[in-house]
C-alpha positions in Angstrom: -51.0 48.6 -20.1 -49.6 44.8 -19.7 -51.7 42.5 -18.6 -51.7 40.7 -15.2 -50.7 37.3 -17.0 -48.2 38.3 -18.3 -46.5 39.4 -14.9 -47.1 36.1 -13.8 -45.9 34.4 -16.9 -42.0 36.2 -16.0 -42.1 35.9 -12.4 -42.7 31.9 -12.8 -40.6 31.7 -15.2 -37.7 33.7 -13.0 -38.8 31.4 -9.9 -38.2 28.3 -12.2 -35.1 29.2 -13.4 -34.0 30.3 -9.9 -34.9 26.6 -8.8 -32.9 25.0 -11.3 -30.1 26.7 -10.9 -30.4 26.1 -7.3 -30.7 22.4 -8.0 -27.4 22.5 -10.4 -25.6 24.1 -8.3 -26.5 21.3 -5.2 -26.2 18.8 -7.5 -22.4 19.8 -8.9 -21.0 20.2 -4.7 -22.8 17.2 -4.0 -20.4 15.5 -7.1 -17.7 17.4 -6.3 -17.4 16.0 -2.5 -18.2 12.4 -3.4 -15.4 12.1 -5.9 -13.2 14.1 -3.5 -14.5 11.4 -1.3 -13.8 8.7 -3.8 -10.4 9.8 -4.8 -9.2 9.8 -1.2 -10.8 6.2 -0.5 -8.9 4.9 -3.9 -5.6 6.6 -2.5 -6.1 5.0 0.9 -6.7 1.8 -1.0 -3.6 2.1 -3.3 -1.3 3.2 -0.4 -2.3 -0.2 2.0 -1.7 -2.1 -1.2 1.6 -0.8 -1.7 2.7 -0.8 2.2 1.3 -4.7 2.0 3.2 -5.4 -0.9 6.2 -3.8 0.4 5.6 -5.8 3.7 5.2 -9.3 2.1 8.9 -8.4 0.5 10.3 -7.7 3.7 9.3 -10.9 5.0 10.3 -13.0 2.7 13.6 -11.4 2.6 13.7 -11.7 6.3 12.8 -15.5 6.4 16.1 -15.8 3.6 17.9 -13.9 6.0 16.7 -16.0 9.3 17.5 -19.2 7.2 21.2 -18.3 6.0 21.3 -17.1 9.6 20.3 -20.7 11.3 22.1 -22.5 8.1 25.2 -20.3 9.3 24.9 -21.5 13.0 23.8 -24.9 13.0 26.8 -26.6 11.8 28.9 -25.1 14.9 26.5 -26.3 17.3 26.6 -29.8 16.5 30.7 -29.4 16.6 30.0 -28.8 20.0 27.9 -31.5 20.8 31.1 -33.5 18.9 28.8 -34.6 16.1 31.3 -33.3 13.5 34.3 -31.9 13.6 35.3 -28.0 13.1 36.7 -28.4 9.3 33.5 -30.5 8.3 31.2 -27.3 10.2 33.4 -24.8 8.1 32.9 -26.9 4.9 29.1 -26.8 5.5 28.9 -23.3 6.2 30.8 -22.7 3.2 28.4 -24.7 0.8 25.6 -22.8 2.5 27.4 -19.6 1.7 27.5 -20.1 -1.8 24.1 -21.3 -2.5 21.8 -18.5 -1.7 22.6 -15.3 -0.2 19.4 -12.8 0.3 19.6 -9.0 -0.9 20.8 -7.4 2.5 20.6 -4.1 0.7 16.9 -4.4 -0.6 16.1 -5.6 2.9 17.7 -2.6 5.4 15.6 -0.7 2.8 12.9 -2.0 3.4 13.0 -2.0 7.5 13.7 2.3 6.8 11.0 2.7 4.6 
């Protein structure tokens, strides 16, 4: 006949591995949905740094734009207040022309994206 200790001795141990599976087990979903968590956050994080990045561009490529625009413009303006005449406005907006002319491509993709 086995003694009563011994009984015991199995069933605790039984209990205690139970337990710490138990625990294992909590612990490994508990990691699982914080780096599910974290993984999501560092997307978030990477795809508001892109979409700002991507936003700064557009603006400065707009500002070019808005400048060669006015640059463009201005000349004819002050050919109608008679400040200069229409070969001196053509003149300027042909200097103007060649000095910087901003990426229209790069910037309509941009405004789809």
């Amino acid at each position: 006949m086995v003694p009563a200790e011994i009984y015991i001795a199995i069933v605790t141990a039984v209990i205690t591995a139970a337990v710490t599976l138990l625990a294992v087990f909590l612990t490994n979903r508990g990691n699982t949905n914080r780096l599910v968590l974290q993984l999501e956050h560092e997307r978030n994080t990477k795809r508001a740094a892109l979409q700002r990045e991507k936003l700064e561009e557009l603006y400065v490529l707009a500002v070019k734009f808005i400048r060669l625009l006015g640059s463009h413009c201005l000349p004819y303006v002050r050919v109608m207040e008679g400040k200069l005449d229409y070969n001196q406005a053509l003149d300027l907006t042909i200097e103007s022309g060649n000095k910087e002319t901003p990426d229209f491509d790069r910037l309509q993709m941009l405004i789809d994206v």
